[in-house]
N, C-alpha and C positions, 0 to 999 in steps of 0.2 A: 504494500500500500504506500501511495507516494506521502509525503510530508502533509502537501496540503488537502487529502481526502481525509485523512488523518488528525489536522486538525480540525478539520470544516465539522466532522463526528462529533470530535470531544467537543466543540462549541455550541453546537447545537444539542448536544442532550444536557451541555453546564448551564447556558443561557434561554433555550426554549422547552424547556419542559413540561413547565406549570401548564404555558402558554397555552403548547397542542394538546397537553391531556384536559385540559377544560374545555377545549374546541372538540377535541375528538369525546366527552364526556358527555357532554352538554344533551344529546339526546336519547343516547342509551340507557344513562343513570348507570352505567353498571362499573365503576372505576375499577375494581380489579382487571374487567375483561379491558377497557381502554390503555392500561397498563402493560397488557397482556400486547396487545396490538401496537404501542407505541416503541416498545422494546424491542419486537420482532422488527418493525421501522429501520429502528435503526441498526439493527443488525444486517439488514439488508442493504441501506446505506456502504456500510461498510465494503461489503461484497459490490457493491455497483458502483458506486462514486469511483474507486482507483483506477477501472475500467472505461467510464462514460464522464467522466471530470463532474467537479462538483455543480450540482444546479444552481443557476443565477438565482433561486429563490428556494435554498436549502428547507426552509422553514414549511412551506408550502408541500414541497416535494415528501415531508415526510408525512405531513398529517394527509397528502392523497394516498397515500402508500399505508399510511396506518387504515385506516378509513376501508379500502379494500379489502386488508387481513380483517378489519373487522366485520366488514357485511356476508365475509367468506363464513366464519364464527357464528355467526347470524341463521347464516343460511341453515348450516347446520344443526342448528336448534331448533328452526321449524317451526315456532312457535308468531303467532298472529303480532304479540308486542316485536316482535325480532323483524318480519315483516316489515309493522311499517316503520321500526326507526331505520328500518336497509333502504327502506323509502325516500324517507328523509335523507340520509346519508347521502344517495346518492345523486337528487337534486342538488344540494351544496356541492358536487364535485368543481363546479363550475371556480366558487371561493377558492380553492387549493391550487387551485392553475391562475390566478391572479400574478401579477406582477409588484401590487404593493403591499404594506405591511399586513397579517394578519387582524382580524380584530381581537381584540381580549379580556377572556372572563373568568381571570383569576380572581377575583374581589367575588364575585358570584358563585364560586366552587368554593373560597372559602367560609362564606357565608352558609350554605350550604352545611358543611363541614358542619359549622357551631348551631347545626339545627337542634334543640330542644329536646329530639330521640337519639342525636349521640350520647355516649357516654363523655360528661364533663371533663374527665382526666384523661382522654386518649384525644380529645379536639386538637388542643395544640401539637401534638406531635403528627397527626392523620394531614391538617395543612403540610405542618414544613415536608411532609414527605410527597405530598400530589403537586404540591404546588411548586413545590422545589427539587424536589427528587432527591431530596436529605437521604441518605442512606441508616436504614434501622440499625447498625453496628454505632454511627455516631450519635443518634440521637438516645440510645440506650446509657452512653455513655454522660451525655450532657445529662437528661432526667434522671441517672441512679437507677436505672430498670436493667434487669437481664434483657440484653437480645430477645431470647427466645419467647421471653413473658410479654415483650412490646410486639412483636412480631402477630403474636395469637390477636392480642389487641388490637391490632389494626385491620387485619383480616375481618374480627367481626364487625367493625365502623364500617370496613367497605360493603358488607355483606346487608348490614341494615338500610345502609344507604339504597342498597339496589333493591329490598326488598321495599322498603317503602317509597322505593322512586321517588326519591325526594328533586325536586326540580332544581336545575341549576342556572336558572334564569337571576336577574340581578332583582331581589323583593323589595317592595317596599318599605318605606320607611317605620311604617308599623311594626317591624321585626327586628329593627335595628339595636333598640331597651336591652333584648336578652340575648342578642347573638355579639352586638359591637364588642363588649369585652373577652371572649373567645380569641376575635379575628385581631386586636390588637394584642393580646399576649403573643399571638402567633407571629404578627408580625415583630415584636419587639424581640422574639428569641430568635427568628431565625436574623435579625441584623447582628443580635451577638454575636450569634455564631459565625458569622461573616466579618468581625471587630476581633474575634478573637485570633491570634496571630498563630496560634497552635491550629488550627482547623484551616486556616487561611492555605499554612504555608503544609498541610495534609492533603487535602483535598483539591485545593487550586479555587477556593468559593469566597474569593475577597468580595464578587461580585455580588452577594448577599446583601451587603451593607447597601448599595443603590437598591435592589429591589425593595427593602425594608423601606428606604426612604422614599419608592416612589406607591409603594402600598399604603404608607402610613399618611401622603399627603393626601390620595385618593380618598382614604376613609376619613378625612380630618373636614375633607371639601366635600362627602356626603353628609358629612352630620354636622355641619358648621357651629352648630352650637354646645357640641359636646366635651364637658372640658377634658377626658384623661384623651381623648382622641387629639384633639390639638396639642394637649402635654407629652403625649408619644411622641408627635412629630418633630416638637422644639427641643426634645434630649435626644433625640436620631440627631436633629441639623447642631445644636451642640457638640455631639463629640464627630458629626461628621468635619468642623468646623476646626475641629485639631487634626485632624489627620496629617496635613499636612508636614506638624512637628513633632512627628512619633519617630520620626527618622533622620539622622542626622545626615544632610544633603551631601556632605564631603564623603562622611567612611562609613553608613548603613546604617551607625550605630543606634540601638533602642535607647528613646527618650521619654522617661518617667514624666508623668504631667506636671512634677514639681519641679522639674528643671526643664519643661518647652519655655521658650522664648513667645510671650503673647504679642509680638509683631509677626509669627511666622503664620498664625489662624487665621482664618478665613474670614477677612470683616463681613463680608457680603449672608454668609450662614449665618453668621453669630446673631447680625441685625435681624434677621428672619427669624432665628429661633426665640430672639427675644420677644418680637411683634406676635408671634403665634403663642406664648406664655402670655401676655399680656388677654388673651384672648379668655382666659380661665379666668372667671367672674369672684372679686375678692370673696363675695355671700359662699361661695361653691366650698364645701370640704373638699380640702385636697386629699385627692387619692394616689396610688402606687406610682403613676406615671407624673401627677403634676410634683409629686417628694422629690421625684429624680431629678423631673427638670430643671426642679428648683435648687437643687446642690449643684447643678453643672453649670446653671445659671451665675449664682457665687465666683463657684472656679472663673467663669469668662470673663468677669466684672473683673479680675487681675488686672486684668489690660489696660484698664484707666485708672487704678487706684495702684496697682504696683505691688499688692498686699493681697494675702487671703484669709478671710473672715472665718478662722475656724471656730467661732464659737456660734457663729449662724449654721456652719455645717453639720457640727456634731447634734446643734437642735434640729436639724434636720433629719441627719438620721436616725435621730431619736424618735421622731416622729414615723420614719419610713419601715425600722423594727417594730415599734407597735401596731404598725397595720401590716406589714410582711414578713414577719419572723423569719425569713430565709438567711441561708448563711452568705449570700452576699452582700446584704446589708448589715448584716451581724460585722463580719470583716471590714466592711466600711467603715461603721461605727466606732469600733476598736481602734483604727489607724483615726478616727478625726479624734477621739480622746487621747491621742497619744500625741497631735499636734496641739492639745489643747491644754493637759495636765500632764505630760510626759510620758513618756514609754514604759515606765511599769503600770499606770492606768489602760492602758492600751494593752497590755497584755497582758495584765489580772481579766480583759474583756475578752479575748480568746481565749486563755483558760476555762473563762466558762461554759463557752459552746458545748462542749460533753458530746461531741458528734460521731458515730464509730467510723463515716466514711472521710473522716476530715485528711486521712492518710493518703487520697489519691487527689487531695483538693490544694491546686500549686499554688491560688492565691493565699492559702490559707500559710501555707511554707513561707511564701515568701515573704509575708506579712512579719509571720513571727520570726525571721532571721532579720527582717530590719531592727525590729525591736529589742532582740536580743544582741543585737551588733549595739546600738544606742547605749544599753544599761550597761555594756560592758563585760556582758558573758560569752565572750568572744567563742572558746569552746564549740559550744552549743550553738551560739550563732553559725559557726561555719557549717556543723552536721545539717540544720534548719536549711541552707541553701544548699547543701547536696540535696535532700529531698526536693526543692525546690525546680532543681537545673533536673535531675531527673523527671519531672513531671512535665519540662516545658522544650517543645519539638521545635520550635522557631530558634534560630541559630542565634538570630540578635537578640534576644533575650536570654539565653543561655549564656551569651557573651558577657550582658548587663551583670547577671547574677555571678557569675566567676570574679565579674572584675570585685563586684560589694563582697563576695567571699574573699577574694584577695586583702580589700581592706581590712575586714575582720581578724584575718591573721597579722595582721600590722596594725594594732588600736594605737592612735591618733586621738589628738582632742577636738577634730572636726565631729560635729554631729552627722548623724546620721537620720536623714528627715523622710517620710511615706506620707504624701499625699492619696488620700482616698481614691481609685479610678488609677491610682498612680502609674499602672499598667496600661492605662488610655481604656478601659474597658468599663460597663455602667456599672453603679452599684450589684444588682441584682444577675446573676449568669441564667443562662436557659437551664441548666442541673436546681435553682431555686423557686422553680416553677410552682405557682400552688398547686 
């Protein structure tokens, strides 16, 4: 297979996934079987493209090709619904030989998704994987579930989906009350995971963080007056707004958010995500998303004050563990007491977690090897960053933490400071899921 059939593949199942399984879904209701047909797609792909070069309209070219294995599927079954959605199918074929963009109804599969008859604890994971094509090995991994126990789990989300033909048309606004916070968790964890430089630099799915930012703006402009929906989108345009200075532009190096430079952020986000927090009505209890925004909101306020307000943050996250007892607001929390009151405040606060999975949790390592570099248990400090650099797959971060283990075998009377996020990542990870 030549190079570029070969990337034209991998791009088209990293970047259009959602897109076709929602288009090739959209009639049948039956997402496993569209699954079923979108994967045979592009294994066929494969075999064709190196042969007949890639099609001017790769995207097109696989949902007609899905579309056919699927009314073939169809056929087979026999049955009157199979009929006419072969019907329907293959009227749209016309759509699939277009020359411009697809249209797209990811927002409406995963609406969909957080219909009322799923089960509430497999919604967010049943999205990031239809609509993203998240793989069950990582998302098992991010929520704390066995493989094999998410696996079962989602099989029956798709199964009820099909049996109840639930429509994937885009619903009204009437539905919005009990589904909008499903489809924003969803979205917010799969930008994590797309933030996060362990997954990033794993899977090659940087491109997460855009889709997150252009689903969160979509549902923030369906429901213009909902404030966690506009609070999602101004902590996505937030820490999208640092990106820039997570990486040091001469030699790669990872840059904690306590040492970005706030000339190097994005005026243009920042201003946006501050206009769309502004948008969350004082009267409104803040909830999970407006907490966050509002700590990163703090953070970007550096820029003109030079300072950062940790005593507005740690009441922040005081606030954000009382409504989300996750451990990454727990770990948050901890480091803004340890910018506040010192580092043995901060890690008498990890001490308490009591959590038996906190062993495979690298912010929670790295957290407590700054802390214990600070107080001076230099020891221990450096074991904390072996666990640490062991848990984290991204080079430039493994680099970051050698070089702060290296400090700690050479205690200096520089301090040693952890910013919340310090990692550039949100309070909360997609493993904190309620």
């Amino acid at each position: 297979m030549t190079d570029t059939a070969s990337t034209a593949v991998e791009r088209a199942a990293r970047l259009s996934y959602g897109r076709l399984l929602s288009l090739l879904a959209a009639h049948g209701r039956d997402l496993a079987a569209a699954e079923d047909a979108l994967g045979a797609a592009l294994l066929r792909a494969l075999e064709a493209w190196p042969v007949s070069g890639v099609p001017d309209n790769p995207d097109a070219w696989l949902l007609a090709t899905a579309r056919r294995i699927a009314v073939d599927a169809w056929r087979r079954q026999a049955t009157a619904g199979a009929l006419r959605a072969e019907v329907t199918l293959l009227a749209e074929e016309r759509l699939a030989r277009q020359d411009g963009p697809l249209p797209d109804r990811r927002l409406a599969l995963m609406l969909a998704c957080a219909h009322p008859a799923i089960d509430a604890a497999i919604r967010t994971p049943l999205m990031l994987q239809i609509i993203l094509g998240i793989e069950v090995r990582r998302m098992a991994s991010a929520f704390l579930l066995k493989p094999a126990t998410l696996a079962q789990s989602l099989v029956r989300a798709k199964a009820r989906i099909r049996d109840l033909r639930l429509g994937f048309d885009l619903p009204g606004a009437e539905v919005l009350p009990e589904r909008i916070g499903a489809v924003l968790d969803a979205i917010y964890a799969a930008y994590t995971l797309g933030w996060d430089d362990d997954f990033a630099a794993d899977d090659a799915r940087g491109d997460l963080t855009e889709e997150g930012c252009w689903l969160a703006r979509i549902v923030a402009d369906l429901a213009p007056d909902h404030a966690e929906a506009n609070a999602l989108l101004a902590l996505l345009l937030f820490s999208e707004a640092r990106k820039p200075a997570r990486r040091d532009r001469a030699t790669g190096a990872f840059v904690p958010l306590s040492e970005q430079d706030p000339a190097d952020w994005d005026a243009v986000l920042l201003t946006e995500a501050e206009e769309r927090l502004r948008r969350v009505r004082p009267g409104d209890a803040p909830g999970r998303y407006g907490l966050e925004a509002a700590i990163q909101a703090v953070h970007a306020d550096r820029r003109r004050t030079g300072r950062t307000d940790w005593r507005a943050i740690e009441h922040l996250y005081r606030g954000l563990v009382a409504r989300v007892p996750a451990i990454g607001a727990r770990i948050g929390h901890a480091a803004a007491l340890a910018e506040r009151d010192g580092p043995a405040a901060g890690l008498e606060a990890l001490d308490r977690l009591g959590v038996d999975w906190i062993a495979t949790h690298q912010p929670y390592w790295a957290t407590r090897a700054h802390l214990l570099a600070a107080l001076g248990r230099h020891s221990e400090a450096r074991d904390a960053y072996e666990r640490a650099i062991g848990l984290s797959r991204d080079p430039a971060v493994r680099r970051f933490l050698r070089e702060r283990s290296g400090r700690a075998a050479q205690p200096s009377s520089e301090p040693t400071r952890l910013a919340p996020g310090g990692f550039g990542q949100p309070a909360i990870s997609p493993g904190d899921a309620e």
